[in-house]
TORZATI-344440 format. One record per residue (C-alpha): x, y, z; residue in one letter; residue number from 1. Coordinates in Angstrom, 1 decimal, always signed. Layout:
+--------+--------+--------+----+-----+
:     xx :     yy :     zz : aa :   i :
+--------+--------+--------+----+-----+
:      X :      Y :      Z :  A : NUM :
...
+--------+--------+--------+----+-----+
! end
This chain:
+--------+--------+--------+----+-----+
:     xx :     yy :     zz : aa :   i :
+--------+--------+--------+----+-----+
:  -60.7 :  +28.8 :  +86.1 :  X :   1 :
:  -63.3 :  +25.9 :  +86.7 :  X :   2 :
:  -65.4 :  +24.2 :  +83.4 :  X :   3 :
:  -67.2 :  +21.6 :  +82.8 :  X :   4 :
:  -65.1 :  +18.9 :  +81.3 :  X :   5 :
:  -66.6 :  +16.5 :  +79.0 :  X :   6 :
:  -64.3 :  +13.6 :  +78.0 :  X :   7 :
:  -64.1 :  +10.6 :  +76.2 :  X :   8 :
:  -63.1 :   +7.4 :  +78.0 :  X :   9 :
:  -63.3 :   +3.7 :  +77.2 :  X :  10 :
:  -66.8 :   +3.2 :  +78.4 :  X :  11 :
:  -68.1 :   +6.5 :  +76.6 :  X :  12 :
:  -68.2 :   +9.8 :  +77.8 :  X :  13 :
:  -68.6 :  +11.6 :  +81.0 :  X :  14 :
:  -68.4 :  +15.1 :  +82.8 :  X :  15 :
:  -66.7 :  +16.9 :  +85.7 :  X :  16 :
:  -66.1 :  +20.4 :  +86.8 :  X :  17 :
:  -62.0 :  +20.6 :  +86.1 :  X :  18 :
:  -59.0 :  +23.6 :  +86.6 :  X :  19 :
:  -58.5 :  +24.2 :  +82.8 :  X :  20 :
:  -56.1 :  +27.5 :  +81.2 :  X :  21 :
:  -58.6 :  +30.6 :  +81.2 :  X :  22 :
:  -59.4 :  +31.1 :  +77.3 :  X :  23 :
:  -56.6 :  +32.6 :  +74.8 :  X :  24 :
:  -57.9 :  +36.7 :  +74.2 :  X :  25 :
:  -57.2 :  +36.5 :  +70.2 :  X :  26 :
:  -57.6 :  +39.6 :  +68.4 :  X :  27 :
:  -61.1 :  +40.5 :  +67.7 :  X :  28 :
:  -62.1 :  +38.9 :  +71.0 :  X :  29 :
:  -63.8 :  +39.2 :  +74.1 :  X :  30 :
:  -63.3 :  +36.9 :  +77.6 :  X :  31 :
:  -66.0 :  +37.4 :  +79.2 :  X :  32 :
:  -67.1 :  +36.4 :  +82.9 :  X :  33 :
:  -69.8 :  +34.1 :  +83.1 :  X :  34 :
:  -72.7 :  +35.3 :  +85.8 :  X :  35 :
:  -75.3 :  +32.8 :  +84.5 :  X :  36 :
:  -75.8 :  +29.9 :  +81.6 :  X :  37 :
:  -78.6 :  +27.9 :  +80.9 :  X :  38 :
:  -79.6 :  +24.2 :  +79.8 :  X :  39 :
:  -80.6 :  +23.5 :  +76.2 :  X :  40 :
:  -80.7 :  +19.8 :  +74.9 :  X :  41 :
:  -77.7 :  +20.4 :  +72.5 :  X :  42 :
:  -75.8 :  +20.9 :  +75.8 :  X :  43 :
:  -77.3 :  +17.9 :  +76.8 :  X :  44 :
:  -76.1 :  +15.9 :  +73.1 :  X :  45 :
:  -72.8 :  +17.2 :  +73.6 :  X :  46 :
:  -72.5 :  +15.8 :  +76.9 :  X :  47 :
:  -73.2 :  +12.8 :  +75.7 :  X :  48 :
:  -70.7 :  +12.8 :  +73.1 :  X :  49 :
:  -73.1 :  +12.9 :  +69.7 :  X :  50 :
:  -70.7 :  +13.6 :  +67.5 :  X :  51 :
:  -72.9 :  +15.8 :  +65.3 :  X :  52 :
:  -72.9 :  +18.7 :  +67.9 :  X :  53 :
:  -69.3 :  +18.5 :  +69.5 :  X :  54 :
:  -66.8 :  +16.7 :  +66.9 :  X :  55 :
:  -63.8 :  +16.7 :  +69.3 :  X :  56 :
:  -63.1 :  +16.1 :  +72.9 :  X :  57 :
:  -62.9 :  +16.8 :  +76.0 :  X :  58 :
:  -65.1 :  +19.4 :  +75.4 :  X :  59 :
:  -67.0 :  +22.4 :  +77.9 :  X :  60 :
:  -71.1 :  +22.2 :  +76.9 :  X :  61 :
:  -73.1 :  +25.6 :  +77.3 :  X :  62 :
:  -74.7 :  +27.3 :  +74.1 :  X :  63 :
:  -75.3 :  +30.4 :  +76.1 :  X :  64 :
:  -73.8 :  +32.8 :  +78.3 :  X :  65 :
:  -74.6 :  +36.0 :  +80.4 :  X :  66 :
:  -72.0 :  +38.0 :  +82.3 :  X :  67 :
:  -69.5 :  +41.2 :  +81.8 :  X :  68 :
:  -66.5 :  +41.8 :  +79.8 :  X :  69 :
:  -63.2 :  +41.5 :  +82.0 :  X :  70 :
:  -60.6 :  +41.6 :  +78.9 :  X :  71 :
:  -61.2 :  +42.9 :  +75.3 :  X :  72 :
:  -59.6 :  +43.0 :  +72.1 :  X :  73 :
:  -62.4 :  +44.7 :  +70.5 :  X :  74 :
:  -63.3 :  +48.1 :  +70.0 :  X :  75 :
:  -66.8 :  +47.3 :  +69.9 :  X :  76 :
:  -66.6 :  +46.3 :  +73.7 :  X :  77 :
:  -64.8 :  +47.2 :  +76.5 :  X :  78 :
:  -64.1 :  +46.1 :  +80.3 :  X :  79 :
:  -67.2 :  +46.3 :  +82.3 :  X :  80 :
:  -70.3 :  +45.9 :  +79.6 :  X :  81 :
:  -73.1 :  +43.6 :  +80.5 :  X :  82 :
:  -73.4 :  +41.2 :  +77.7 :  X :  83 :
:  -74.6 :  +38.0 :  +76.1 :  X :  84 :
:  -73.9 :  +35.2 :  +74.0 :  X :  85 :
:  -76.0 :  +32.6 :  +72.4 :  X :  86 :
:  -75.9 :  +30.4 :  +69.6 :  X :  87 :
:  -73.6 :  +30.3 :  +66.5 :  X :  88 :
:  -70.6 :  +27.7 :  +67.4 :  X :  89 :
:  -70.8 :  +28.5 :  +71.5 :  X :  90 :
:  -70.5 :  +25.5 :  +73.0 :  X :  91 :
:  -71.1 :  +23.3 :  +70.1 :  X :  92 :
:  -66.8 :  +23.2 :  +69.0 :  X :  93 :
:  -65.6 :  +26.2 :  +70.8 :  X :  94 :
:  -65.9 :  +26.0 :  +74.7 :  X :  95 :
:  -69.0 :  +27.1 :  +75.8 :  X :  96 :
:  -71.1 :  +28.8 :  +79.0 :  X :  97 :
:  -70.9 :  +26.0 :  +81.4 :  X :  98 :
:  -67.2 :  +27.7 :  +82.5 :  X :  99 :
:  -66.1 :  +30.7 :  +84.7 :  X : 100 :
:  -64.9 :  +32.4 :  +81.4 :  X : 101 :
:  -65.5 :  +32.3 :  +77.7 :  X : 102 :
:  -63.7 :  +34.1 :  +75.1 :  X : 103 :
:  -65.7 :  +34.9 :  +71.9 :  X : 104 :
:  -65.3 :  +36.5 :  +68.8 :  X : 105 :
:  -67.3 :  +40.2 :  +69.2 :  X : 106 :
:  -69.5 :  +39.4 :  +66.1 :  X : 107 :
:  -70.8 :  +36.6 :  +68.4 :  X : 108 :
:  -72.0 :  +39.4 :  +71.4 :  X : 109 :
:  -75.1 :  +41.2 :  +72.1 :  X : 110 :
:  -75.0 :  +44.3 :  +74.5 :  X : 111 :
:  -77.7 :  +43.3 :  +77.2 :  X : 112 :
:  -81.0 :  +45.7 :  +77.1 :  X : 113 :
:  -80.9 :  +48.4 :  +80.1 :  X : 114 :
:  -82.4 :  +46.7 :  +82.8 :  X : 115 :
:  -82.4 :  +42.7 :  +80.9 :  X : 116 :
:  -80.0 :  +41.4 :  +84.0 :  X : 117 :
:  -77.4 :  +38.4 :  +82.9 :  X : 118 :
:  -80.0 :  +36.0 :  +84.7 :  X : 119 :
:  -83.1 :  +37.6 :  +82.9 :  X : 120 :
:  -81.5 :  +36.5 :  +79.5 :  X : 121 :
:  -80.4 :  +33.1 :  +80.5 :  X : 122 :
:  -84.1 :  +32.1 :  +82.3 :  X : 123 :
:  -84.8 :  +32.8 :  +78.3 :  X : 124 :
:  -81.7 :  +31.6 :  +76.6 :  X : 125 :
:  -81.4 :  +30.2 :  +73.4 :  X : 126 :
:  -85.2 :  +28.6 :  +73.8 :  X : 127 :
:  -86.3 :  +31.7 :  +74.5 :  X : 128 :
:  -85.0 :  +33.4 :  +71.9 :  X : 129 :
:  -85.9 :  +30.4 :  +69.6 :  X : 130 :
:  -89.7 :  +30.5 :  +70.8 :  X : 131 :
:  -89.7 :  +34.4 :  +70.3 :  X : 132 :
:  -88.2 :  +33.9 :  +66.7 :  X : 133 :
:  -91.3 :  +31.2 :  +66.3 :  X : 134 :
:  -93.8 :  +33.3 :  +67.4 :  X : 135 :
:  -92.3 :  +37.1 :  +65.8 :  X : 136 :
:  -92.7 :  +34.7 :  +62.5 :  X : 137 :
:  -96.4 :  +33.6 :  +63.1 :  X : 138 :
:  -97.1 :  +37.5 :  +63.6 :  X : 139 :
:  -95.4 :  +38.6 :  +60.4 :  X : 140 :
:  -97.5 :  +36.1 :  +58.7 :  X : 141 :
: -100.3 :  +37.7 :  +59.7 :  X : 142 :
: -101.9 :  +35.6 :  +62.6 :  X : 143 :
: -103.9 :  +36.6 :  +65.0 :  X : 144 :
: -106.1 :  +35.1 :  +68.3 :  X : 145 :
: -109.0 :  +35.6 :  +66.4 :  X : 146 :
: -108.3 :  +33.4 :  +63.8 :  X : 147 :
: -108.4 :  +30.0 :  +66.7 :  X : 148 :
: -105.8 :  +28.0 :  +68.6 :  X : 149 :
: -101.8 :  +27.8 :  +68.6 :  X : 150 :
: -100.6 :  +24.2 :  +68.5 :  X : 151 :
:  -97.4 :  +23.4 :  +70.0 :  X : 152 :
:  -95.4 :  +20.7 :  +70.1 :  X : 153 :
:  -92.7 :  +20.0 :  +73.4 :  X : 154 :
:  -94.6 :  +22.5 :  +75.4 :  X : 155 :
:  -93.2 :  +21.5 :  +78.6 :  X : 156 :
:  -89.3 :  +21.8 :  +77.3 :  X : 157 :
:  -87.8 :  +25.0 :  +77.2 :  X : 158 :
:  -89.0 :  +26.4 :  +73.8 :  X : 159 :
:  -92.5 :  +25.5 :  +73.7 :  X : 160 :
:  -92.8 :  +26.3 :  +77.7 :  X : 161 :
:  -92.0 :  +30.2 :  +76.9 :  X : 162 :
:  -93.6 :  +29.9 :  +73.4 :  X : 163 :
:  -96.2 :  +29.5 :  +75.2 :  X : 164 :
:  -96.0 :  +31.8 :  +78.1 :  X : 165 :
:  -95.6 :  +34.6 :  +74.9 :  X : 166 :
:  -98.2 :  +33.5 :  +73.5 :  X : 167 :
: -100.4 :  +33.9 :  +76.3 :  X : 168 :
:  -99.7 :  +37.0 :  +76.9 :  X : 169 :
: -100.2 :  +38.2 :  +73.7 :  X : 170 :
: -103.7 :  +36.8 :  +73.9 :  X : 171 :
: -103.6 :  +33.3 :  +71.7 :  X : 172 :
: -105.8 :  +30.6 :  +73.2 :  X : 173 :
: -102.6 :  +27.4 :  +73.2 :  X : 174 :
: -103.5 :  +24.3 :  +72.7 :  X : 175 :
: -100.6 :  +21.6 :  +74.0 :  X : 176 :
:  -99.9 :  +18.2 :  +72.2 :  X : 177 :
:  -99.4 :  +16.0 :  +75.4 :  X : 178 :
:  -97.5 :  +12.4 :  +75.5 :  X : 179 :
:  -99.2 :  +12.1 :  +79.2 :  X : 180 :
: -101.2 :  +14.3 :  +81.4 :  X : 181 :
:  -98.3 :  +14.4 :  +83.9 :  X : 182 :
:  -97.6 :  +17.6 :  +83.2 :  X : 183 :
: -100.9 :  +19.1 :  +82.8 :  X : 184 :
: -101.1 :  +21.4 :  +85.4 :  X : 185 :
:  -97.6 :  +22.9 :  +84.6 :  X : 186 :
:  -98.9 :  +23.6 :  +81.1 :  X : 187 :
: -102.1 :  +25.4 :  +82.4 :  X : 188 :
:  -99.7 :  +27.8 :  +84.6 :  X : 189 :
:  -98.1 :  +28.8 :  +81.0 :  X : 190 :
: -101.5 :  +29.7 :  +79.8 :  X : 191 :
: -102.2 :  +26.1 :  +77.8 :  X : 192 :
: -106.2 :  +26.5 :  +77.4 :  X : 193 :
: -106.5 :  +22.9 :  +75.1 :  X : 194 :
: -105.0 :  +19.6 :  +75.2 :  X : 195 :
: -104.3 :  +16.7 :  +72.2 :  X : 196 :
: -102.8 :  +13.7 :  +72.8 :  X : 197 :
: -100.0 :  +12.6 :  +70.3 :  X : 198 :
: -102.2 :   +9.4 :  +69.8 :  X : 199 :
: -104.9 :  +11.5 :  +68.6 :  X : 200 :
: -102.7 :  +13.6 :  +66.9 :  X : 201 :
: -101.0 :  +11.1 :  +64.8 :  X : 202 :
: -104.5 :   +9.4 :  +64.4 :  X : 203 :
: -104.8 :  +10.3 :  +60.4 :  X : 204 :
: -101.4 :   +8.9 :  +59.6 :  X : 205 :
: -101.4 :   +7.8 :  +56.0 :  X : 206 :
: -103.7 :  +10.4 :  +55.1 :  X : 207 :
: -102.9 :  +13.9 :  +53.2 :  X : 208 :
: -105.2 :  +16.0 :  +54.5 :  X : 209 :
: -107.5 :  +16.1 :  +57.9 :  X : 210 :
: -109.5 :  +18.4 :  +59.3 :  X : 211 :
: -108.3 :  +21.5 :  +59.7 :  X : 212 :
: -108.0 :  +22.3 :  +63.5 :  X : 213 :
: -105.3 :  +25.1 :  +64.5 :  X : 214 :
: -104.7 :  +28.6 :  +63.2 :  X : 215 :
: -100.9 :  +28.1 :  +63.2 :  X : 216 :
:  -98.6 :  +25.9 :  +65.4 :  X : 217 :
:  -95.1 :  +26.1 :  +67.0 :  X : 218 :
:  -93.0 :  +22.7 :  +66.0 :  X : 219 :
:  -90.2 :  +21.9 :  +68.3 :  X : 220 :
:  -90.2 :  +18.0 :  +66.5 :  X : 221 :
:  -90.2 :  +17.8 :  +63.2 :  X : 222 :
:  -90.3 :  +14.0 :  +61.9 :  X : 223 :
:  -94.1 :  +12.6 :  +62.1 :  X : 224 :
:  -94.9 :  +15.0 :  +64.3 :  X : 225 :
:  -94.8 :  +18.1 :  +61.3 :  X : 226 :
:  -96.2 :  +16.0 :  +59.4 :  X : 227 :
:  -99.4 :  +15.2 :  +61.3 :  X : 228 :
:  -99.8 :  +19.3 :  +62.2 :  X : 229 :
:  -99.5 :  +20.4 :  +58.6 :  X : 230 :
: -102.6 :  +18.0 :  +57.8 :  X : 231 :
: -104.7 :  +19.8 :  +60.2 :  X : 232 :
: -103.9 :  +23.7 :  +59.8 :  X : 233 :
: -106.4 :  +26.0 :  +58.7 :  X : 234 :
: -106.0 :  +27.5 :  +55.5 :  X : 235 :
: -103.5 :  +30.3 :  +54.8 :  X : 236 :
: -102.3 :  +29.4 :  +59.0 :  X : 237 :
:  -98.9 :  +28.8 :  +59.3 :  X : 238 :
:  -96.3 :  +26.7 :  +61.3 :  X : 239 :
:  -92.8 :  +27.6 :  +62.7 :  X : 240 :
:  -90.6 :  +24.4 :  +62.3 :  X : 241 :
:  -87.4 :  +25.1 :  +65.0 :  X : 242 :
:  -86.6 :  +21.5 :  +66.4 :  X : 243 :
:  -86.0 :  +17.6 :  +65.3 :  X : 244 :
:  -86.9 :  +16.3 :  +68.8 :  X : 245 :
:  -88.4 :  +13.2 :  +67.4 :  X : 246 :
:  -86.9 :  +12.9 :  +63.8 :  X : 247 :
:  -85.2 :  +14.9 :  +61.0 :  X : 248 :
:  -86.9 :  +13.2 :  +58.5 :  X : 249 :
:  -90.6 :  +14.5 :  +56.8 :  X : 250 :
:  -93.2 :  +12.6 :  +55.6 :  X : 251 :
:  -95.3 :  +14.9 :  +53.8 :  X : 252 :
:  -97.4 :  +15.6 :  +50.5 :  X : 253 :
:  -97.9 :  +19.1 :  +48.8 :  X : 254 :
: -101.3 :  +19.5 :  +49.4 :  X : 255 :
: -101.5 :  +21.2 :  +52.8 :  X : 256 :
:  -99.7 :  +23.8 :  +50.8 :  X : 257 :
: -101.6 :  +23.7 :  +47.3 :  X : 258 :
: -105.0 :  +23.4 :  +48.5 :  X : 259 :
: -105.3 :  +25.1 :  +52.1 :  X : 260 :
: -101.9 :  +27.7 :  +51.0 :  X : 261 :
: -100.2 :  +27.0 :  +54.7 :  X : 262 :
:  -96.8 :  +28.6 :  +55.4 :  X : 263 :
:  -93.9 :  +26.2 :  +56.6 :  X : 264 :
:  -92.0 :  +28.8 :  +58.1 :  X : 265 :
:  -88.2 :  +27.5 :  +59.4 :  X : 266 :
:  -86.7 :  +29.0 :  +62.2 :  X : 267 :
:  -83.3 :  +29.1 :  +63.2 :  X : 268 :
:  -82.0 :  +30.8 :  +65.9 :  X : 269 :
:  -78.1 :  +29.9 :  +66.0 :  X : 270 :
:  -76.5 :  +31.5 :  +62.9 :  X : 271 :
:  -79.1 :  +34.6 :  +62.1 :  X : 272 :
:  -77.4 :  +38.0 :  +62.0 :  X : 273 :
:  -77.2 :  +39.4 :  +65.5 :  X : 274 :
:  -79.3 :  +42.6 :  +64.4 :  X : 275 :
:  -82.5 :  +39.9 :  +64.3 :  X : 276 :
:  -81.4 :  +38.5 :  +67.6 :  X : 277 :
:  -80.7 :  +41.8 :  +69.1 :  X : 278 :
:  -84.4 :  +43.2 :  +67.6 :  X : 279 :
:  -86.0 :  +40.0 :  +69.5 :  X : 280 :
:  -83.7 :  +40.4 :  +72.7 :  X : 281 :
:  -85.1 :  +43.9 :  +73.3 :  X : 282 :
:  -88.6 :  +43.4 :  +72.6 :  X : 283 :
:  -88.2 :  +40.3 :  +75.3 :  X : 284 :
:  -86.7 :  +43.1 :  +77.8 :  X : 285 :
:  -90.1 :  +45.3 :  +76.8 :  X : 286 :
:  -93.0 :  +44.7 :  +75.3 :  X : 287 :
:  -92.4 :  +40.8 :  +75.8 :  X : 288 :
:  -91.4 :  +40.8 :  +79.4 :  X : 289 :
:  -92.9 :  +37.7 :  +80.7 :  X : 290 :
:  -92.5 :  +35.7 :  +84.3 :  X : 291 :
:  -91.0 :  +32.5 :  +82.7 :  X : 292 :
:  -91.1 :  +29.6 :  +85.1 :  X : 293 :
:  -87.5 :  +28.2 :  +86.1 :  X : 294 :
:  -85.2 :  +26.3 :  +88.4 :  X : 295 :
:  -81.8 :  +27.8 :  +89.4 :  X : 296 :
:  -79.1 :  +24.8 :  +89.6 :  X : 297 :
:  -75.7 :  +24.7 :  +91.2 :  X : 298 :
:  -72.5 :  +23.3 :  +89.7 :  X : 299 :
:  -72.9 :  +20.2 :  +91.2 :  X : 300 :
:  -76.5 :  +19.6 :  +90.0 :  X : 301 :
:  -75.8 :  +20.5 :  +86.6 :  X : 302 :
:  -75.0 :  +16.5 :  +85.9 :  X : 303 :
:  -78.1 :  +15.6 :  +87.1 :  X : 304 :
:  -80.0 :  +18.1 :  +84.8 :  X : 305 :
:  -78.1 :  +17.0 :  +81.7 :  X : 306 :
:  -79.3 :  +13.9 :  +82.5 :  X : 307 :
:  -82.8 :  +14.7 :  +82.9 :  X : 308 :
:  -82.7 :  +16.7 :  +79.5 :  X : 309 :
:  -81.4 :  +13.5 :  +77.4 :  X : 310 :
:  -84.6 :  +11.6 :  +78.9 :  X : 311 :
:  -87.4 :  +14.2 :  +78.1 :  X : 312 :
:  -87.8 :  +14.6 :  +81.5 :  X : 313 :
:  -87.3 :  +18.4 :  +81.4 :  X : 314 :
:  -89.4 :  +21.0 :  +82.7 :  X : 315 :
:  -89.2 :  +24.0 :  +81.5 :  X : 316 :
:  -86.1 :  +26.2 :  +82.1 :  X : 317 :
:  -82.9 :  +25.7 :  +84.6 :  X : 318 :
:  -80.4 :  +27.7 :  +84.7 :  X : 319 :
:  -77.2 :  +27.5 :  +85.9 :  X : 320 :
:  -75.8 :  +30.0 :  +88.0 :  X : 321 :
:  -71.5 :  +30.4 :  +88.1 :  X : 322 :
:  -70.9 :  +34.0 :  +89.4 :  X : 323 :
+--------+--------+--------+----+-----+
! end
């Protein structure tokens, strides 16, 4: 079969589409044949070697994966069944989506919704369901569009892009921190009503409290970022932390907490029981179905992409497509 071959070299490391063994079928696994993958900016870490997402080389990238069963050792799944794979250590040690075949343990699988094609999930992937777990949080702690703006953070990558598109259609007015107004009109398309510059948003550094702005907000950052948006929620609003784009670290006192009662709310969509992502997988296939905005790549492009990703230059979702 063909994968994408990361390997370490004198001068660093690099990738190529190789012939490599098709996966070993251990007991309790699944091979699966990949239709479609998509790009997330861990792939893009491990494809440049950081050692804190892909320890050993060469390597295949691809945290997710959408195709059908062709071998099983499982007796949860058999040939033929339309499935999906995201998260937990796909791609991150164990060879990932950016391949012709993947075997994976079957508490790793989801059964695809009826009707959720393998390129339906993977224009969502692992930002989608990321930015579905972000916003199913806000809405279990009680927020509502009545209540004023969503902030979020990254709204251009692939989380905040359909974090917002879900939000949207669910009626929130979205208001888009912005480096540059580059990509204004591909926010508006998403449903992004308001703008803030990150220079105005980081304007009250060294201050514990400003004035409070959003009704929630959707972190994809973390670092100064967070720490700038909890000054300035509302009281009893909330903000779903899922990303350290900018910085691990935060800065922070305890008042936006003791005096307004704000909800830090961390999200993590890699090693949650698969009931939780199956429960936001289906609700994405129905009552969530939105038209996300992406690119389809071919092999070949997929380099380029990477690329792009490690740069911030992303733009919403690609996928790739291997079938």
């Amino acid at each position: 079969m063909q994968a994408f071959l990361v390997s370490e070299n004198e001068t660093g490391f690099s990738g190529a589409w190789n012939h490599v063994s098709e996966p070993e079928l251990l007991d309790g696994h699944v091979r699966i044949q990949v239709e479609y993958s998509s790009l997330n900016y861990k792939d893009a870490l491990s494809y440049s070697g950081n050692k804190g997402v892909t320890r050993k080389f060469p390597h295949v990238p691809g945290i997710d994966a959408a195709g059908v069963v062709v071998s099983s050792q499982s007796d949860f799944f058999s040939k033929g069944d339309e499935v999906l794979v995201t998260g937990y250590d796909l791609g991150m040690n164990t060879f990932g989506g950016f391949a012709d075949l993947v075997a994976v343990p079957e508490n790793w699988i989801i059964k695809r919704p009826i009707g959720f094609s393998a390129l339906d999930a993977m224009i969502l992937g692992t930002a989608g369901l990321t930015a579905g777990l972000c916003v199913d949080k806000l809405l279990h702690n009680d927020i509502k569009p009545d209540q004023g703006s969503i902030l979020v953070s990254g709204a251009s990558g692939g989380v905040g892009s359909i974090a917002c598109k879900l939000l949207s259609k669910l009626g929130f007015n979205i208001t888009a921190v912005q480096r540059d107004n580059t990509k204004q009109g591909f926010l508006e398309s998403l449903g992004v009503t308001d703008f803030i510059s990150m220079d105005e948003l980081l304007a009250g550094d060294g201050k514990p409290l400003l004035k409070p702005a959003f009704a929630a907000a959707i972190d994809v950052a973390g670092g100064k970022t967070l720490a700038a948006i909890l000054k300035q929620i509302k009281p009893s609003g909330s903000v779903a932390a899922c990303g350290l784009v900018d910085n691990l670290a935060l800065d922070t006192t305890v008042l936006p907490f003791i005096l307004r009662g704000i909800n830090l709310l961390g999200v993590d969509s890699v090693e949650i029981p698969l009931s939780q992502k199956q429960a936001v997988w289906n609700k994405f296939a129905e009552d969530w179905k939105i038209d996300a905005q992406y690119q389809l790549i071919e092999r070949e492009q997929l380099k380029d992409y990477l690329e792009a990703l490690l740069k911030g230059e992303a733009k919403g979702r690609y996928v790739l497509k291997l079938k």
